[in-house]
N, C-alpha and C positions, 0 to 999 in steps of 0.2 A: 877237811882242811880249813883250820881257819888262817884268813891274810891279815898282815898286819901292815899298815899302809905305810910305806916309805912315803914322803914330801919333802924331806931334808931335814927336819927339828924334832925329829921323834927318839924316843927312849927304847933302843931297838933292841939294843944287846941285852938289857934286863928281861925286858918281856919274850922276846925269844929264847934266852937262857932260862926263865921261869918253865914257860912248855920245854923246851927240852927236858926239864929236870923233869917235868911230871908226862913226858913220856907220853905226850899229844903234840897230833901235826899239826906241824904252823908252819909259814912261810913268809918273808919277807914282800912284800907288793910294792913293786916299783912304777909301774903300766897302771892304767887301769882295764887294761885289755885282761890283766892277770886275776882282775875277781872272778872272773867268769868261771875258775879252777875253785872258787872257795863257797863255804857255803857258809859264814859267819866273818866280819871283820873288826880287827881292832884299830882304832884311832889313838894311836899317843902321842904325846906334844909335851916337849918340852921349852922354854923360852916366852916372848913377845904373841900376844893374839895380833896384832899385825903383820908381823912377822908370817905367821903361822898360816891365815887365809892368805898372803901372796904366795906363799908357797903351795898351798893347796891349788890356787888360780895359773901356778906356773906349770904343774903337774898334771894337771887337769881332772884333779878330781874333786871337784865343787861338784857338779850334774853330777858326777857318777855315786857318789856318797849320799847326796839328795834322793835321787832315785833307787839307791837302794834300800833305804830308810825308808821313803813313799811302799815300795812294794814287799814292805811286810819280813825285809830280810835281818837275821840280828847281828843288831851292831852294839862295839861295845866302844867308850871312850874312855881314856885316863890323862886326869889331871889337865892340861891346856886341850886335850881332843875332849873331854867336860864341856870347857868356858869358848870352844868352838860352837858349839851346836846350838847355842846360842844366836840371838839377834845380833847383839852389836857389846861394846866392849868400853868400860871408861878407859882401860889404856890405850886404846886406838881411836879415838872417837872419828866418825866418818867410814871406817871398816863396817861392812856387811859380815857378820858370821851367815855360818851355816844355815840357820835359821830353823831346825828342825823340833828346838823349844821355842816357844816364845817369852821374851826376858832380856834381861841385862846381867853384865859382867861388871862386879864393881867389885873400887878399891877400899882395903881395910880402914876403917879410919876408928882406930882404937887411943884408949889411953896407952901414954907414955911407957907404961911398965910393961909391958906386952909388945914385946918386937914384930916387924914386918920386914920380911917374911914368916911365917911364920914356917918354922923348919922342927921336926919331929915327929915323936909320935903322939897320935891325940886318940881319942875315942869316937866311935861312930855307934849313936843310938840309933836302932832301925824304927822308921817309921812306917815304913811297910816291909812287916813280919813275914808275909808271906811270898814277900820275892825270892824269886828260886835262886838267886846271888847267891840268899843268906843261906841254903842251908847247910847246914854242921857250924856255923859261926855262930857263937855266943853274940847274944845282944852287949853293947856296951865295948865291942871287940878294940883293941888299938889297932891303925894302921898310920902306913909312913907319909906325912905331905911335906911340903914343899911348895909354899903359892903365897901370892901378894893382895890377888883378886879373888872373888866367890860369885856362883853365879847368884841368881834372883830369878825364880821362874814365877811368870805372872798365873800359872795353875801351877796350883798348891796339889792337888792329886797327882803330880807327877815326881813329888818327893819322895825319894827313898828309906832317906838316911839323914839326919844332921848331927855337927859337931859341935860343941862350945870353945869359942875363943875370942872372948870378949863380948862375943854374941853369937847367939846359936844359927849357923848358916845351913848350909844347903849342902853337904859334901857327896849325895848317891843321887842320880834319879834314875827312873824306872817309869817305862807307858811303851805295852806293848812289844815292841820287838828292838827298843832302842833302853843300851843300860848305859849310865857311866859314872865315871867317881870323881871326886878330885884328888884321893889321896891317890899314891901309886900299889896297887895290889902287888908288882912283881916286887915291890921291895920290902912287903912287909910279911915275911916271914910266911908261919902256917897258916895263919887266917887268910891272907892274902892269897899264896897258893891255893887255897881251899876257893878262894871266891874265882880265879880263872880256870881251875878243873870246873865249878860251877857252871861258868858261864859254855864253857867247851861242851857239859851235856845236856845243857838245856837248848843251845844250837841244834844238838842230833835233832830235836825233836818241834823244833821250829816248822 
């Protein structure tokens, strides 16, 4: 079973509609009493990183989502549950993220021509080929974002994936037992599908 963590600002109905359709259990996590029932969880987020860690802090799962991350258990995050797992955030400045990368969240500061947010589909080079994400996903694959901010990981071995937009950022990371993206997987069609069955079997074996 994997949980996908209710906190209030998460993208529930996509990612749960995504396993449904691929015919893997999943369940909504509102408790944190309730991971104890799963043996992988998903972090999504949609909205404000301020936002996002008081609601995590309201819900009480800051320690629970740390300590599962500490003991080796897999976790997956998409798009704002990404730029959580993180230290801290230029839109929130003073906010503690998660802290389970070390790094910052920052904002796009592009030319003119090049809107922010930046809303579509883009492409994601793999930078590490060998993460069990990617397999059946062509390198180069498109998937859907939606974001203002990118993160910045101060170790560069824990990049998965990046994209070009304006500048080539940080869209996947991967170390160990912690994955996540910034684009949205449940909204980007078969690659996407393909990369959460991914994630679902490489959980079994976690």
């Amino acid at each position: 079973m994997i949980g996908i963590i209710d906190y209030g600002m998460g993208n529930l109905g996509s990612v749960t509609n995504a396993f449904r359709f691929l015919e893997l259990d999943a369940k909504i996590v509102t408790r944190k009493q309730e991971m104890d029932e799963c043996r992988a969880l998903i972090l999504p987020g949609v909205g404000a990183f301020g936002d996002c860690m008081a609601h995590l802090v309201e819900h009480h799962f800051v320690d629970a989502v740390e300590s599962w991350a500490e003991a080796g258990k897999p976790l997956m995050g998409i798009c704002l549950g990404l730029q959580a797992l993180f230290q801290h955030s230029e839109e929130s400045p003073g906010v503690p993220g998660l802290g389970i990368f070390e790094g910052a969240v920052k904002k796009f500061d592009l030319p003119t021509e090049l809107k922010v947010p930046q809303i579509g589909w883009n492409r994601m080079t793999e930078v590490q080929p060998d993460c069990p994400m990617f397999k059946g996903i062509p390198d180069e694959s498109f998937f859907y974002l939606v974001h203002s901010f990118y993160v910045c990981p101060e170790d560069e071995s824990v990049v998965a994936g990046k994209t070009g937009y304006g500048i080539d950022y940080t869209s996947c990371v991967w170390k160990d037992n912690v994955f996540a993206t910034q684009f949205h997987p449940e909204k980007s069609q078969a690659v996407g599908l393909q990369m959460l069955k991914n994630f679902w079997q490489w959980a079994e074996v976690q």
